[in-house]
C-alpha distance (Angstrom), angle and dihedral (degrees) to the residues before:
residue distance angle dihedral
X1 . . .
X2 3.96 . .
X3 3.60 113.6 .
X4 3.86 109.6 -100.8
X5 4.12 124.1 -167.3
X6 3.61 130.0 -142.5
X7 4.26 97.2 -80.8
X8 3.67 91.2 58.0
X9 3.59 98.9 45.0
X10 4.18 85.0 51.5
X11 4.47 90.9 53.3
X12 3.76 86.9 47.3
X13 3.91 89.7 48.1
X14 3.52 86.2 40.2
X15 4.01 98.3 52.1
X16 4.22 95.6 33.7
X17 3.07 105.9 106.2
X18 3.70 97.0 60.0
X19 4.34 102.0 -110.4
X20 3.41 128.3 118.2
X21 3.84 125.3 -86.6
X22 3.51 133.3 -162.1
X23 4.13 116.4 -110.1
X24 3.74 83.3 -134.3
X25 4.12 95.1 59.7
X26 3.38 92.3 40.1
X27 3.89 100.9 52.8
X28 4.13 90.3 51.7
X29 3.60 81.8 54.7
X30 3.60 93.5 50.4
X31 4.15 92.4 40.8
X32 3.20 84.6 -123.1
X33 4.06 145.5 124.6
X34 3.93 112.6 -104.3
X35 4.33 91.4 -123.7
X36 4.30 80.1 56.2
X37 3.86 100.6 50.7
X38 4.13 89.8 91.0
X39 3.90 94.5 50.1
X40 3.99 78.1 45.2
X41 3.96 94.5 50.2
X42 4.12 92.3 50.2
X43 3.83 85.9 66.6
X44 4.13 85.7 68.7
X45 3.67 121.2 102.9
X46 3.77 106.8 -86.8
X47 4.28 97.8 -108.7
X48 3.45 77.6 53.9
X49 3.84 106.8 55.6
X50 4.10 88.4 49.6
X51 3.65 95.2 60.9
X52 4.22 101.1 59.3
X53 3.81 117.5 100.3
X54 3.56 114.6 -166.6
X55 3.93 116.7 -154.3
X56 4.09 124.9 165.9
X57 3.48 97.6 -23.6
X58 3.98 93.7 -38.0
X59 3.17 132.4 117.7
X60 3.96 129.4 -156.5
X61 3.77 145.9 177.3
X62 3.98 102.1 -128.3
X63 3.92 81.4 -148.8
X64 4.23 129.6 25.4
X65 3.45 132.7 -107.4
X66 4.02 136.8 -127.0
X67 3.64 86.5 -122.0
X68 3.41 140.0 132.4
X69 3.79 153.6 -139.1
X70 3.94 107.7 -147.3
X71 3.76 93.7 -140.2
X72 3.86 96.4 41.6
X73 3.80 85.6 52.9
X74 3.48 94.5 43.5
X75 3.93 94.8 45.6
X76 3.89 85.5 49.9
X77 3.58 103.2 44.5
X78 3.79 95.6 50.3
X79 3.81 90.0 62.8
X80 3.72 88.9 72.4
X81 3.41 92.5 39.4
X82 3.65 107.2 -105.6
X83 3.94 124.8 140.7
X84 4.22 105.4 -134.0
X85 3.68 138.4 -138.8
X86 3.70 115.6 -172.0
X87 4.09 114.2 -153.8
X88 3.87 130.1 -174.9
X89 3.81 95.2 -172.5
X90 4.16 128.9 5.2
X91 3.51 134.6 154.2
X92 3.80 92.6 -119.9
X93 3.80 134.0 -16.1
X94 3.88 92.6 -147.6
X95 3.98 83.5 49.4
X96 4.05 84.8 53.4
X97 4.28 96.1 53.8
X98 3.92 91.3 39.8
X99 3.14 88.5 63.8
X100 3.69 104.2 49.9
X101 3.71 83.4 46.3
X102 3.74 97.8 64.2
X103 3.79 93.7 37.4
X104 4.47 85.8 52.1
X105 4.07 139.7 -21.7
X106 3.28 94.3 -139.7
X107 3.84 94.9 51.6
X108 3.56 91.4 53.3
X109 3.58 100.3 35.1
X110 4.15 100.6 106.3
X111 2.96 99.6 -11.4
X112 3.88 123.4 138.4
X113 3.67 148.5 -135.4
X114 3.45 127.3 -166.0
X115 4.02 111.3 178.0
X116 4.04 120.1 -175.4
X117 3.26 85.4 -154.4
X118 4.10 148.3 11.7
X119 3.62 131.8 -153.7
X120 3.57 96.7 -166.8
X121 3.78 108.9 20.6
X122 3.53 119.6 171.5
X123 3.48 146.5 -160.5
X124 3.88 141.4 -176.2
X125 4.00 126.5 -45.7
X126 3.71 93.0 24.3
X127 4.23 93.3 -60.0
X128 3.56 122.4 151.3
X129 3.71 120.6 -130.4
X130 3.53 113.3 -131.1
X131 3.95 125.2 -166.7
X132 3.70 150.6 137.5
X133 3.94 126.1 -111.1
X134 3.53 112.3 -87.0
X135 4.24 100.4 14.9
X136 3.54 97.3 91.2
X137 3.36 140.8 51.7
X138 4.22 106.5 -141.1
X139 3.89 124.2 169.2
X140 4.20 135.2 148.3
X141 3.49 131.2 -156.6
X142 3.92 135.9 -172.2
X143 4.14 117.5 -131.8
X144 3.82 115.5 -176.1
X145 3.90 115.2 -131.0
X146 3.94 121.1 -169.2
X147 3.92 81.8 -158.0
X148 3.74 118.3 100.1
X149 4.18 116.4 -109.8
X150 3.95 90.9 -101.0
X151 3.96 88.4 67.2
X152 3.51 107.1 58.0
X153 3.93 99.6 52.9
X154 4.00 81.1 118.8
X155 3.67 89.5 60.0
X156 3.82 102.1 90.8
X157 3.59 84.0 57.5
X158 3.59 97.1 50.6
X159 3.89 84.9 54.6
X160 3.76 93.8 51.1
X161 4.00 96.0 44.8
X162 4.16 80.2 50.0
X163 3.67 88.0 53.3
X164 3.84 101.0 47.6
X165 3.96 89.5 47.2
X166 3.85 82.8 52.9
X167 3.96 94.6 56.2
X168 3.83 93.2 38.6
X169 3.87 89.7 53.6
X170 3.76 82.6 61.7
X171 3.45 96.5 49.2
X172 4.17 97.9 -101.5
X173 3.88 113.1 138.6
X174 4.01 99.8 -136.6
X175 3.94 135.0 159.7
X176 3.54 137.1 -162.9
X177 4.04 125.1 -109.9
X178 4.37 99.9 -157.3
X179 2.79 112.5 -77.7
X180 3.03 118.9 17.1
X181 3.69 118.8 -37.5
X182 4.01 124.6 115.2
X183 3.27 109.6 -138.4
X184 4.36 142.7 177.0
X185 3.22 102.6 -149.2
X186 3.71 109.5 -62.4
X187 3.67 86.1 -17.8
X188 4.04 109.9 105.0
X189 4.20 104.0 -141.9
X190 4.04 96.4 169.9
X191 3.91 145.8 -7.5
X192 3.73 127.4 -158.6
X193 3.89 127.5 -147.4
X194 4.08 126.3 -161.7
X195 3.44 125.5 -169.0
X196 3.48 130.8 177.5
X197 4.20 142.2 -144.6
X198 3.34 120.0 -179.1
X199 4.36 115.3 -143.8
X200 3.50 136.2 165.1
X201 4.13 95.6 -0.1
X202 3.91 93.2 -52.1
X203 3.69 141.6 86.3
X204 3.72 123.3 -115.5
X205 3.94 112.0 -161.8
X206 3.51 121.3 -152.4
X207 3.81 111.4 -149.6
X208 4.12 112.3 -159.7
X209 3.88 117.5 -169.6
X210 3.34 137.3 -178.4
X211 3.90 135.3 174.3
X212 3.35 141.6 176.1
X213 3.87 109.9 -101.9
X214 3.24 103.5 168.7
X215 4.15 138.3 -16.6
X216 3.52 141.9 168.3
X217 3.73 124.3 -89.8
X218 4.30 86.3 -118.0
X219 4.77 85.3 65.3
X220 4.22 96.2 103.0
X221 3.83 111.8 -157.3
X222 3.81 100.9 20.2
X223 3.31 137.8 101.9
X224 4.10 136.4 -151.9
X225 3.43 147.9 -153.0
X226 3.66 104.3 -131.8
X227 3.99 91.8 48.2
X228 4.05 90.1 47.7
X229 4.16 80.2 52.4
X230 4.06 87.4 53.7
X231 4.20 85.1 67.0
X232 3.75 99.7 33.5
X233 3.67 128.5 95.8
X234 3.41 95.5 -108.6
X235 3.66 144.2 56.7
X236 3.78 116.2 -101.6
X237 3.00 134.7 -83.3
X238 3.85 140.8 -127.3
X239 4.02 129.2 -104.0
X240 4.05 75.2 -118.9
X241 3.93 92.8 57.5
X242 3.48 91.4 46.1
X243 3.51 96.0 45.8
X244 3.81 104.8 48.6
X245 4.47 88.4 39.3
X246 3.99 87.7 54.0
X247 4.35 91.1 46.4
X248 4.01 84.3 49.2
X249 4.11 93.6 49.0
X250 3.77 88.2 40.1
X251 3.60 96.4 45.2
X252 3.79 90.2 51.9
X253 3.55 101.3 44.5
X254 3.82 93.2 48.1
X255 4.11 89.2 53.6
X256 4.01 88.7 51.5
X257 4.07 83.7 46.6
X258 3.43 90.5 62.0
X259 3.70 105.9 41.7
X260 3.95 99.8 39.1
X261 4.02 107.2 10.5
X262 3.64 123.9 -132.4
X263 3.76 105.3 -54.0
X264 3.99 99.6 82.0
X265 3.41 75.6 62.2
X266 3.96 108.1 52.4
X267 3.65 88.4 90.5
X268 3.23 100.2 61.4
X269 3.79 99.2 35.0
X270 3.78 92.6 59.8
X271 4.13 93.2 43.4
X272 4.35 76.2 61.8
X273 3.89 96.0 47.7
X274 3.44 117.5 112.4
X275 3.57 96.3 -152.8
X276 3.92 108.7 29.1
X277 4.20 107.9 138.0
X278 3.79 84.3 13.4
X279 4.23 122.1 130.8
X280 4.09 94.6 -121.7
X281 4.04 144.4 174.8
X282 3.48 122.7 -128.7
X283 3.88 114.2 -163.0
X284 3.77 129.3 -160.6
X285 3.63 113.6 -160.3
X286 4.11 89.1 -15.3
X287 3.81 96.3 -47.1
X288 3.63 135.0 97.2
X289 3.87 117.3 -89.8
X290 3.28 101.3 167.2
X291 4.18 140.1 -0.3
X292 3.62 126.0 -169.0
X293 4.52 138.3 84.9
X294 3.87 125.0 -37.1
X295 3.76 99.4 -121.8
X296 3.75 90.4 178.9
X297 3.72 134.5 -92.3
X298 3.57 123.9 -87.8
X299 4.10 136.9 -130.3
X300 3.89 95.3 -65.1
X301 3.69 96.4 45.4
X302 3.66 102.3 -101.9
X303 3.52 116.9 143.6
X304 3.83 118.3 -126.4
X305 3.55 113.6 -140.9
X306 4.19 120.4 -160.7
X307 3.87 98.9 -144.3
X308 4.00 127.4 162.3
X309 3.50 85.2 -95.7
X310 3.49 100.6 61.7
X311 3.98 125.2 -93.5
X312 3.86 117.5 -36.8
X313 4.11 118.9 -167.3
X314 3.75 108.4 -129.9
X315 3.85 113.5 -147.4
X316 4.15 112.4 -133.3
X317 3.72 117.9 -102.2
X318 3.88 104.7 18.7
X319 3.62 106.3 77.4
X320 4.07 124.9 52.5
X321 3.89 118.2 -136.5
X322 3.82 130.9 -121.9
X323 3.54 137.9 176.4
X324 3.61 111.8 -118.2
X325 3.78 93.9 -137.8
X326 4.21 96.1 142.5
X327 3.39 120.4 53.9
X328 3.86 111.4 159.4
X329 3.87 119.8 -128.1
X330 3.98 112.1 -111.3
X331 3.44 94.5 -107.5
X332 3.94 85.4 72.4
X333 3.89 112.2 94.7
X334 3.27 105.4 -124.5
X335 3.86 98.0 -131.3
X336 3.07 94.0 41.6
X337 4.16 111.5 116.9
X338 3.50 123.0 -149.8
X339 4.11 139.9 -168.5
X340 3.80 113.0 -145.1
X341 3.77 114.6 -171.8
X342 4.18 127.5 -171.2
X343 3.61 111.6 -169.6
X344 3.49 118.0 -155.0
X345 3.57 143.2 -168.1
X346 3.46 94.3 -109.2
X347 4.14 110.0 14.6
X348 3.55 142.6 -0.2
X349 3.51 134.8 -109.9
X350 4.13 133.5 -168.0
X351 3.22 145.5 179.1
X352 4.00 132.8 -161.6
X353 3.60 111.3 -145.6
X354 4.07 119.1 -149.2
X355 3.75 134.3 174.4
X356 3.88 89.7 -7.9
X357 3.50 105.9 -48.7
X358 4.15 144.9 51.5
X359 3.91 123.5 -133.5
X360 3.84 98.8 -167.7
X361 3.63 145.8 37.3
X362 4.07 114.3 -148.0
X363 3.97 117.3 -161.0
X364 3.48 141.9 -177.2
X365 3.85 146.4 156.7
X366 3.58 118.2 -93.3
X367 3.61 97.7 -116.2
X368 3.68 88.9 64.9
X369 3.97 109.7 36.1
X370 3.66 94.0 152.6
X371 3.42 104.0 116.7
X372 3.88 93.1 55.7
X373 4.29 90.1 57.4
X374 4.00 87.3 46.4
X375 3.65 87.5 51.8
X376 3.60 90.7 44.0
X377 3.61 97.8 49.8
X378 4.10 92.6 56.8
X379 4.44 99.8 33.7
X380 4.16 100.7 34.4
X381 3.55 95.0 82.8
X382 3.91 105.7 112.4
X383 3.90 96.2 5.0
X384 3.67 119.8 162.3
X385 3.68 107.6 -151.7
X386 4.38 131.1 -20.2
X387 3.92 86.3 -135.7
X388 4.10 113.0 -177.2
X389 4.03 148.6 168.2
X390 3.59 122.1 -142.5
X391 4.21 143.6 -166.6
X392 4.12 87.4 158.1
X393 4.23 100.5 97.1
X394 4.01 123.0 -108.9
X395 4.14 88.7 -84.4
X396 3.82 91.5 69.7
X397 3.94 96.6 41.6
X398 3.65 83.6 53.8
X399 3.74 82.0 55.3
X400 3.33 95.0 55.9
X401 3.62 100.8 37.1
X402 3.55 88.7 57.9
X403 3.52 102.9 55.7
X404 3.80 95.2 49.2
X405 3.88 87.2 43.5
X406 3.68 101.8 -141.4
X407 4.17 128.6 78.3
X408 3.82 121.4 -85.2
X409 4.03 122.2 -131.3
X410 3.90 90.3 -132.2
X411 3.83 109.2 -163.6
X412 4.11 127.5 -141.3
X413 3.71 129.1 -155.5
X414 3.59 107.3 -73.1
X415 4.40 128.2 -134.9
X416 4.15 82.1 -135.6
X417 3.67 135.1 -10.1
X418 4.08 131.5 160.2
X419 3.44 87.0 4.2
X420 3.00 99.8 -65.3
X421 4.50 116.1 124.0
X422 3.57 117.6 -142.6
X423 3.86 112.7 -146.2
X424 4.01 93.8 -167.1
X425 3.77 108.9 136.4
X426 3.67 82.9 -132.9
X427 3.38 125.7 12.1
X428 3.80 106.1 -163.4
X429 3.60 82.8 66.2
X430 3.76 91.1 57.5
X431 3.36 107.3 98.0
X432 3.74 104.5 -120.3
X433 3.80 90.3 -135.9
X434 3.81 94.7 69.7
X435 3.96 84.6 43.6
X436 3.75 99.4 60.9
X437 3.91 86.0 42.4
X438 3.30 91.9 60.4
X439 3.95 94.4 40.7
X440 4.02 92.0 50.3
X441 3.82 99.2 44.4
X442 3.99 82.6 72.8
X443 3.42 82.8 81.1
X444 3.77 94.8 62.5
X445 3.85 104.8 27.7
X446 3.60 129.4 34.5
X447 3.59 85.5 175.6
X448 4.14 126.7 96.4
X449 3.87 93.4 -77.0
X450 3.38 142.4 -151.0
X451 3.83 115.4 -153.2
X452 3.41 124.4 -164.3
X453 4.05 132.5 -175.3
X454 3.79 120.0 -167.3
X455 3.17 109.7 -162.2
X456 4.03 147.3 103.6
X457 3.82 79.9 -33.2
X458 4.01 120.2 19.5
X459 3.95 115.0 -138.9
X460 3.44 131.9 -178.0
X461 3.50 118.7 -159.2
X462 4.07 132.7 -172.6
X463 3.95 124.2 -133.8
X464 3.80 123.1 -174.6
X465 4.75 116.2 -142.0
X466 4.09 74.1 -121.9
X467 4.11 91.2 63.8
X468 4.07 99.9 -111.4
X469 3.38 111.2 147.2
X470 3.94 105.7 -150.3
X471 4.04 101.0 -175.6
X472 3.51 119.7 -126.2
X473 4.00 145.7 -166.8
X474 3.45 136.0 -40.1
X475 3.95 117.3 -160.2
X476 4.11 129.8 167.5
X477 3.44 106.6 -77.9
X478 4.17 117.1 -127.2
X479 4.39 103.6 -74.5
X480 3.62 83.1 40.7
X481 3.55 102.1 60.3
X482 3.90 93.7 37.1
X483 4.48 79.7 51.6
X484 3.94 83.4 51.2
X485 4.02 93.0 52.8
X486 3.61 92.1 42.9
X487 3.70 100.2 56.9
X488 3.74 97.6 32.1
X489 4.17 106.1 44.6
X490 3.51 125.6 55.5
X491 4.00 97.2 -132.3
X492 3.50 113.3 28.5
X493 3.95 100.8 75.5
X494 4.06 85.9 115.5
X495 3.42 138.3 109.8
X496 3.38 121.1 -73.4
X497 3.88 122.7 -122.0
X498 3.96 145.4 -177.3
X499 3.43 127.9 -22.2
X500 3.64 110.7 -120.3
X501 3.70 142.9 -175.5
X502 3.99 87.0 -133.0
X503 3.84 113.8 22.1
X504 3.76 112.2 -146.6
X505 4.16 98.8 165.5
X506 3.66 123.4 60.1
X507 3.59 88.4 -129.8
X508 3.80 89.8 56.5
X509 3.99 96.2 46.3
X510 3.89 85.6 61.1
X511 3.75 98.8 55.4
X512 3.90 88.7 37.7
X513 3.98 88.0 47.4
X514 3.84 90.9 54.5
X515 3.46 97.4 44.0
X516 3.54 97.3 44.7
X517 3.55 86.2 52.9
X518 3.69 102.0 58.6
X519 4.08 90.7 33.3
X520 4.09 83.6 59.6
X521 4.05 100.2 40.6
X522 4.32 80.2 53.5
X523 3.63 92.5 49.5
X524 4.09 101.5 39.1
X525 4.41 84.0 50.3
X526 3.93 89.5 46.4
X527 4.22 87.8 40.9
X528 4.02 84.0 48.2
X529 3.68 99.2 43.4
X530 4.15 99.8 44.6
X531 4.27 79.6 55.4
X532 3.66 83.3 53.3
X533 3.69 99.1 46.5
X534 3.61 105.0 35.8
X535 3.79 133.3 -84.9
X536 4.16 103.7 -100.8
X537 3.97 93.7 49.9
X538 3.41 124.9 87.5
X539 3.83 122.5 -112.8
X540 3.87 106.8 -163.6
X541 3.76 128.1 -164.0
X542 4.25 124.8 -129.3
X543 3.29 112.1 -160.3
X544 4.29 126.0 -173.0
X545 3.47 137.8 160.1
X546 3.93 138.4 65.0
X547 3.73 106.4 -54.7
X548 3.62 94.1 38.0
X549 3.61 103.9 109.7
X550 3.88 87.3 47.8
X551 4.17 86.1 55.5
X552 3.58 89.9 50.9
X553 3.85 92.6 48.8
X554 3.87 89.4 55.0
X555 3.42 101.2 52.4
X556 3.73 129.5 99.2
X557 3.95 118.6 -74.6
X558 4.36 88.7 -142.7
X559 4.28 83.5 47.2
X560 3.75 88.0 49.4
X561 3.98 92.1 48.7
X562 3.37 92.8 39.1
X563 4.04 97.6 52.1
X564 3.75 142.7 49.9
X565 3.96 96.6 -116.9
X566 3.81 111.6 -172.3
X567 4.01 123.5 -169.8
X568 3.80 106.9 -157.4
X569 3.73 122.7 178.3
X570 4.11 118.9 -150.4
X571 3.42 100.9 15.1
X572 3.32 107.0 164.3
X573 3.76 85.8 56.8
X574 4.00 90.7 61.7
X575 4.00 85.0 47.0
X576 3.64 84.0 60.2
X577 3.77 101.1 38.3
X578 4.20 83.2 57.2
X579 3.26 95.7 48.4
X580 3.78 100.0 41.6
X581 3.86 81.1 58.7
X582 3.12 94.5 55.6
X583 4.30 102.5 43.6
C-alpha cells in the first residue's frame, strides 16, 4: 500500500461512510485549495480513486469504507468499556495486544486495536490474511482470564456466536462454520483468531477479527457486509455501527464466558451452525480425516463428529471443515479421475475429480482460459474422461477444447436419467444446464423441489418427491434486465440501488423491481408445484448461482420458516458427478 500522511487519512475519514461532502470541507481537511483537491485525490490508492463521484461541488464514495474517526471510535468503544488504539498501518493488530500482554495484564486486558490496515494479517492454521485498505473491518483485543489456557478452547466460539448476534441485531442473516468462521452460505464473510500468553498467574486472550466490509463484485467465494445490507430491511450501516454493536455482543458474551462457561450457550451456538445434522468432510492438511454427521459440539468446543465408526470428538482449531456435498455412487472406481466441465453463457467452470470426490471448483471467462490448460498440463495424466454440459454455442467449446487439447463428451438434456423423467416436449431444446440442475439437487432434496439458477438467465424449474421433472421458466437474470431498462426507457440508464420493502428512489425501484421479480417467479413455481404435489408434503427450493444468496435474502421471513431453502454452489457440476456415477 502507498504511503499516505495524516491529510489523506482525514478526506478518506471524511468521505467513508458513503454521503456527500462539500469540496470546501474537504479541501481544509486536505490543507489544501479547493481547484487542488483532484491533483490531491490522484495520490489515493488506485481502488480508491475509482470509487469518488463528484456532483455540484460534492464529492462521494459510491461505496463506504472500514474507516475510522479516532474520537468517534474512541467515544464508542469506551461505552463498553474498552481502552482504544487507533492505527493507519501495523504489521499485525494481534502482534500489537500480545505485546501489551506480556509487558502487563492489566494493560492488555480490554483494550483495543483497530488497524486500517495490516501488512501481515493473519488468520487460523498458519493463513495469511490478505486485504485492501478500507474493505475490511479488522481489530484485536486482550481479555484477562484467571482460567488456565486448557479451559478456554470454547472461546473462539464464544467470539463467533457474539459476532453473529451482532450482525443479526442489524438485521444480517449470518451462520457459523465450527469453529469459528462466519459464513453466507458457502460464502466466507469473517474468521476469528485467539491466541494466548500466559503472565503473572493468568491468561490474557488475544481475540483477532476480521470481516468483510466491503469488496468488489470481481472477490469469488466471499461474502460482505455492505452487499448483505443491499437485501436487508434496512439501510446500511456504518463501519462505526458495526463496530460499536460487535464490542457490545462481544463484551457480553465474554462476561457470560466467565461466569458460566460455554455450555449455556451450546444451544444457541448450534441453532448458528451452518452445518449441524449435516453429512460433512473434515480435512487434515487437505485430506479427509474423517466423514460422517455433525452431531454438535460439546462444552469445550470440540466438535462431535457421527462417523461409521462411532462418534469421534474433534478438538477446535486443527482440522478444516467441508461440506460433504459429493459423494460418488459405488459404481465409481475409486481411482478413477475425472474432468467435469459447465459451460456457461458467460464463464466456465471445472472440476477434477480424484479418489471419488472434488474439493474445488476453478472458473474463468472464456477470453482467458489459461488457467484451465496450466492445470491441465500438471493433473491430466491418467484421466478417464473430460465429461461437460454446455448453453455457451460451438465457438466457445472450441475454446475450450482447444486449450485442453483433446475432445470433450458434451452432454444434452436427457428424456430420463437417474431416475429422474423429463417431461420436456423436446429435450434437445432443454438446455442441458437446467437438466443437470435438476439431476444434482437430488442430492440435497428428496422432496418435490423447486430449483432455481440465477444467473445470465434466471430459471425456475419444478421437480415432483416421485422424480418428474415438469420444466419450468426462464426469465432475464438481474444485469440483464437492468441492460433491458437501459436501452429501452428514456430515464432509467442509472445505477441501481437497495432493495427495499417501499422504494422511494428510482435507483432503488430498479433493484427492488428485479428482485421482486425473481423472489415472485420462485414463489408462484413453489405455489404451483405444492398444488401439484399435495398440500401436507413439503416442496423445497435449490437455489445456485451468483446472486443466490442475495435471492434468498429477499425473500419472505414466514416463506423462509415455512420451507427447506438450500443455497448450493456448482450445481451443474453435482448433476454431472451423479450422473457420471451412474454412466
Amino acid at each position: 500500500m502507498m504511503s499516505l500522511k495524516p491529510p489523506h487519512w482525514q478526506v478518506l475519514t471524511a468521505l467513508a461512510d458513503g454521503l456527500p461532502q462539500h469540496v470546501s470541507r474537504l479541501a481544509r481537511l486536505a490543507g489544501v485549495k479547493p481547484q487542488q483537491l483532484n491533483g490531491f485525490w490522484q495520490q489515493m490508492p488506485p481502488h480508491i480513486r475509482g470509487l469518488l463521484r463528484q456532483q455540484d461541488g460534492q464529492w462521494r464514495l459510491v461505496r463506504p469504507l472500514a474507516l475510522f474517526d479516532r474520537e468517534v471510535l474512541e467515544k464508542s468503544a469506551k461505552a463498553h468499556g474498552f481502552q482504544t488504539a487507533l492505527l493507519h498501518e501495523c504489521v499485525s493488530s494481534n502482534d500489537e495486544i500480545l505485546s501489551l500482554a506480556r509487558e502487563s495484564v492489566q494493560k492488555a486486558h480490554k483494550h483495543l486495536c483497530v488497524p486500517h490496515f495490516q501488512s501481515k494479517g493473519r488468520g487460523r492454521q498458519g493463513r495469511t490474511w490478505q486485504h485492501r485498505l478500507g474493505e475490511c473491518l479488522m481489530f484485536s483485543f486482550g481479555w484477562a482470564f484467571d482460567k488456565p489456557q486448557q479451559e478456554l478452547g470454547a472461546l473462539s466460539l464464544v467470539a463467533a456466536l457474539a459476532c453473529h448476534r451482532a450482525l443479526a441485531a442489524l438485521g444480517l442473516n449470518t451462520q457459523i462454520k465450527w469453529p469459528n468462521d462466519l459464513v453466507v452460505g458457502r460464502d466466507k464473510l469473517g474468521g476469528i483468531l485467539i491466541e494466548t500468553v500466559r503472565n503473572s498467574g493468568q491468561t490474557v486472550a488475544v481475540v483477532g477479527i476480521g470481516i468483510n466490509f466491503v469488496l468488489p463484485k470481481e472477490v469469488e467465494n466471499a461474502a460482505s457486509v455492505q452487499a448483505l445490507f443491499q437485501t436487508a430491511s434496512q439501510r446500511g450501516a456504518s463501519a462505526d455501527k458495526l463496530l460499536a454493536t460487535l464490542l457490545g455482543e462481544l463484551d457480553s458474551a465474554f462476561r457470560r464466558f466467565e461466569e458460566q462457561g460455554f455450555t449455556p450457550m451450546l444451544a444457541d451456538y448450534q441453532a448458528a451452525n451452518r452445518d449441524h445434522g449435516r453429512a460433512v468432510r473434515l480435512l487434515e492438511d487437505g485430506k479427509t480425516a474423517y466423514e460422517g454427521e455433525v452431531a454438535g459440539v460439546n462444552g469445550q468446543g470440540a466438535l462431535l463428529l457421527d462417523t461409521a465408526d462411532g462418534r469421534k470428538t474433534i478438538v477446535c482449531g486443527e482440522i478444516s471443515l467441508r461440506p460433504n456435498d459429493n459423494p460418488l455412487p459405488e459404481k465409481i472406481v475409486r481411482n478413477c479421475r475425472y474432468l467435469l466441465l459447465d459451460g456457461g453463457n458467460s464463464q466456465l467452470k471445472w472440476a477434477w475429480v480424484e479418489n471419488g470426490s472434488f474439493s474445488e471448483v476453478g472458473r474463468a471467462p472464456y477470453r482467458d482460459l489459461a488457467r484451465l490448460g496450466e492445470e491441465w498440463a500438471e493433473r491430466s495424466e491418467g484421466l478417464k474422461k473430460v465429461v461437460g454440459c454446455a448453453v455457451c454455442g460451438d465457438a466457445k467449446k472450441a475454446l475450450v477444447e482447444a486449450q485442453i487439447g483433446c475432445s470433450v463428451e458434451w452432454l444434452p438434456s436427457m428424456g430420463q436419467a437417474l431416475g429422474v423423467r423429463n417431461h420436456y416436449r423436446n429435450p434437445a431444446e432443454h438446455g442441458a444446464d437446467r437438466w443437470f440442475n435438476a439431476l444434482g439437487s437430488r442430492r440435497f432434496s428428496s422432496n418435490a423441489c423447486v430449483v432455481v439458477s440465477c444467473g445470465t438467465a434466471v430459471t425456475t424449474d419444478a421437480l415432483t418427491d416421485d422424480n418428474h421433472y415438469l420444466g419450468g421458466t426462464i426469465m432475464p437474470g438481474f444485469h440483464l434486465m437492468k441492460e433491458a431498462m437501459a436501452l429501452k426507457t428514456a430515464n432509467l440508464n442509472r445505477p441501481v440501488g437497495k432493495v427495499y420493502a417501499f422504494p422511494t428512489t428510482t435507483s432503488n425501484a430498479l433493484a427492488s423491481g428485479m428482485m421482486d421479480a425473481v423472489c415472485g417467479s420462485l414463489m408462484m413455481m413453489h405455489g404451483r408445484l405444492q398444488n401439484k404435489v399435495g398440500e401436507g408434503k413439503p416442496v423445497d427450493v435449490v437455489i445456485t448461482g451468483g446472486g443466490a444468496a442475495k435471492v434468498v435474502q429477499a425473500l419472505p421471513e414466514k416463506f423462509l420458516a415455512e420451507n427447506n431453502v438450500k443455497i448450493v454452489d456448482n450445481l451443474v457440476i453435482y448433476g454431472l458427478l451423479s450422473w457420471i456415477g451412474q454412466a
